[in-house]
C-alpha positions in Angstrom: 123.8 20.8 -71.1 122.5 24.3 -70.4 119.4 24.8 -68.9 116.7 25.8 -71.1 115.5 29.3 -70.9 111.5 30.4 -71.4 111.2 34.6 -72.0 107.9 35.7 -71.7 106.2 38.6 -69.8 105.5 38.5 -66.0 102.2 37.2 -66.9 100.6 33.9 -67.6 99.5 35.0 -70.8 100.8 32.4 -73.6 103.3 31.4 -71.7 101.9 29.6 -68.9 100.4 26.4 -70.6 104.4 26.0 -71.7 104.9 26.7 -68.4 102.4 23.7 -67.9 104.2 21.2 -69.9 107.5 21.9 -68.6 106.4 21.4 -64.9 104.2 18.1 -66.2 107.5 16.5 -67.8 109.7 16.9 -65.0 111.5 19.8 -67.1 113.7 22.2 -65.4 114.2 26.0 -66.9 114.6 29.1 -66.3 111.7 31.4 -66.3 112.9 34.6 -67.9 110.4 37.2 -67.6 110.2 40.7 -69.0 108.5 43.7 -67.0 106.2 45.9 -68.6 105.8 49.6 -67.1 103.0 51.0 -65.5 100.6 53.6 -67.3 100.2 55.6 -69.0 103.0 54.6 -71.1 103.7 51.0 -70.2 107.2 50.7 -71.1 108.3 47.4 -73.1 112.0 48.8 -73.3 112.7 45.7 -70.8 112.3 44.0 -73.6 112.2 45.8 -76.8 116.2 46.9 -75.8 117.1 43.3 -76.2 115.2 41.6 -78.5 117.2 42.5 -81.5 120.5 40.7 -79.9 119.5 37.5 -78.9 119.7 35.2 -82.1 116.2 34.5 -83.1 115.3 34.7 -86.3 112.0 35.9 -85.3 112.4 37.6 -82.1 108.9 37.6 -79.9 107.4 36.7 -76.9 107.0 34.2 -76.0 110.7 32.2 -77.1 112.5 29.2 -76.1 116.2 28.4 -76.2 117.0 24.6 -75.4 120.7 23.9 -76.7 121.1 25.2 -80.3 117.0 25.7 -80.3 116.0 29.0 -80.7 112.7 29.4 -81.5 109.7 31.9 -81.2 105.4 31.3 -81.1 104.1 29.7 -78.6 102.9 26.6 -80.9 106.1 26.1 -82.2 107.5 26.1 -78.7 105.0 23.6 -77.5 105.5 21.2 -80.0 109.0 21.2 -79.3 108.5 20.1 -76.0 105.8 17.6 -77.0 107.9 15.9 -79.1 110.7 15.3 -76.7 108.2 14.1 -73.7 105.6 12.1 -75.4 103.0 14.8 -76.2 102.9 14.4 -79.7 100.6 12.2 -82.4 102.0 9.3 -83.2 98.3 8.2 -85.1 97.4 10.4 -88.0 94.0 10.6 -86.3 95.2 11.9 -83.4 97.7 13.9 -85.6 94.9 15.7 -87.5 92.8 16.1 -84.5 95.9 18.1 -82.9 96.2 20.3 -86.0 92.6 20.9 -86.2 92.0 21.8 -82.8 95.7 24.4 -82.8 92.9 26.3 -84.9 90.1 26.5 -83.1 92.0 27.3 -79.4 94.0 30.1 -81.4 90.3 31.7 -82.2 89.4 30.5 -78.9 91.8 32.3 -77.2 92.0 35.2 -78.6 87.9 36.0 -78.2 88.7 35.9 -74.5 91.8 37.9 -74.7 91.1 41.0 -76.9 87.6 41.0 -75.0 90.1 41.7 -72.0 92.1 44.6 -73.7 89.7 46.0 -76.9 87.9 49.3 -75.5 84.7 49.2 -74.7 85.1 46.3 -71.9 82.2 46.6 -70.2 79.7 46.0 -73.5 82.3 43.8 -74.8 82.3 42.1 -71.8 78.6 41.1 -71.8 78.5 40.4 -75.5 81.3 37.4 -74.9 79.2 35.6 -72.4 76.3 35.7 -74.2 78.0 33.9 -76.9 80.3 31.5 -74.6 77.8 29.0 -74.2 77.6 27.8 -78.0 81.3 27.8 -78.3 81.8 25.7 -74.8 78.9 23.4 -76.4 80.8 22.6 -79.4 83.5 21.5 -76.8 81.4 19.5 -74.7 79.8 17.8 -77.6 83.3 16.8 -78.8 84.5 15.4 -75.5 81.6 13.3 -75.4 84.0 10.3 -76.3 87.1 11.3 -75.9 89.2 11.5 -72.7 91.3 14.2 -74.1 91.1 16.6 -77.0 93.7 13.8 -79.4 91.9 11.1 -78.0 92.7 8.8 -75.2 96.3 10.5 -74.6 97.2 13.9 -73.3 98.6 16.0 -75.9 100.5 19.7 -75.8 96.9 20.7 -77.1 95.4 20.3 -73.7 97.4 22.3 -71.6 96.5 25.3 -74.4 92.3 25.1 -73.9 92.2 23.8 -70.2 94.8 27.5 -69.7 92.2 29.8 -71.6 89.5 27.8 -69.7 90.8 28.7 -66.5 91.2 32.0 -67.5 87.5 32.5 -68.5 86.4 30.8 -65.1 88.5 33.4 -63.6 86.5 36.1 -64.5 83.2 34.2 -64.8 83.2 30.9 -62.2 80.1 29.4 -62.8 80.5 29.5 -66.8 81.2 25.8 -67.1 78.7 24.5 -65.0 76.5 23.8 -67.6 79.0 21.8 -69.7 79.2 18.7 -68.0 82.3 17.0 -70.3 84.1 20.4 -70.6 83.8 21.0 -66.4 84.9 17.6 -66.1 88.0 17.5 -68.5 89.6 20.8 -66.9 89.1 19.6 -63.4 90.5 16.2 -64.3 93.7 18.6 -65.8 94.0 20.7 -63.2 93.9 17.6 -61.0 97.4 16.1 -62.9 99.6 15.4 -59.6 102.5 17.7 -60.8 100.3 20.4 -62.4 98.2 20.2 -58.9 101.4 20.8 -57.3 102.9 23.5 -59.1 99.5 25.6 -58.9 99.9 24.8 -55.2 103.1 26.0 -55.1 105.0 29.8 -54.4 105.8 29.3 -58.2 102.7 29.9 -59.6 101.2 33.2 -59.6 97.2 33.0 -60.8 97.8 36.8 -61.8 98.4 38.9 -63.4 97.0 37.0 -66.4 97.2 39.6 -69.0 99.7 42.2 -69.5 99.2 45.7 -67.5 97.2 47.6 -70.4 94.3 45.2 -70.1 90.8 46.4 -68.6 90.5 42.6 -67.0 93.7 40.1 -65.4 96.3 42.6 -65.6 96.9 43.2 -61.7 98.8 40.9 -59.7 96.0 40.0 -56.8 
């Protein structure tokens, strides 16, 4: 059987917690990524001159070709995996916590990430933080007895919030501090013994996080 083939940007970006998942089950691939040009233009072409011929129905970044799967969003993707490796609900609890929670990291995310590319960083910027400790709260407050976000299994849910969480503690380290459950749960990811060795690794890259147009992660350092 081929192997399977993950096409992203040269980023982290949505890709990495798929990234993630594949290095936690043991997965090999092949990590396709797609150069974006330097300013002021930043040239997609790498990309855009190819997308129309490679049989998705939906072409986009981040995709995922595994045998006669072809598929597009980074969800979609994840679940994929999950299903084939044990990090999907079985439980409808655990099943409805999962859809629930897809939600909530999606609006998550993207706070953090358009705060990183919408102008006016620098106001923007301060704005965020100020509001990052109710939203972390809400997290901690949930995790008060759970071991992970499903419940007592790890789920492809995870590796999506304890990414944007790194990502945030990137720019701001001491912003968990205060959120004893959330601090612990992302150290205790983080901590997984083939996630610790992959961010150990030559294959991990901790940036550029963002894509070459953002005011913040968008630098290889």
């Amino acid at each position: 059987m081929a192997t399977p083939v993950l096409g992203y940007w040269d980023i982290r970006g949505l890709a990495e917690p798929i990234r993630l998942m594949l290095v936690y089950c043991g997965q090999e691939y092949e990590d396709k990524r797609y150069i974006c040009g330097d300013a002021p233009d930043y040239d997609r072409s790498s990309w855009s001159n190819v997308k129309s011929s490679m049989d998705l129905d939906f072409p986009n970044l981040p995709y995922f070709i595994d045998g006669e799967t072809r598929i597009t969003e980074s969800f979609a993707i994840m679940k994929h995996i999950a299903r084939k490796n044990n990090l999907f609900p079985m439980a409808d609890v655990e099943h409805d916590r999962c859809n629930m929670l897809e939600g909530v990291v999606s609006d998550f995310r993207r706070d953090f990430t358009m705060m990183c590319y919408r102008p006016g960083y620098e106001t923007n910027k301060v704005n965020y933080f100020k509001d990052l400790p109710l939203k972390l709260q809400k997290f901690d407050n949930y995790l008060a007895d759970k071991k992970w976000l499903a419940g007592e299994n790890l789920m492809y849910i995870d590796f999506a919030l304890c990414e944007i969480l790194d990502h945030i503690r990137l720019m701001s380290p001491d912003c968990l501090n205060k959120h004893e459950k959330v601090s612990a749960y992302v150290e205790k990811f983080f901590k997984l013994e083939k996630i610790a060795a992959y961010r150990s690794s030559s294959d991990f890259r901790k940036f550029p996080i963002n894509n070459k147009m953002a005011h913040w992660g968008g630098k290889a350092e």
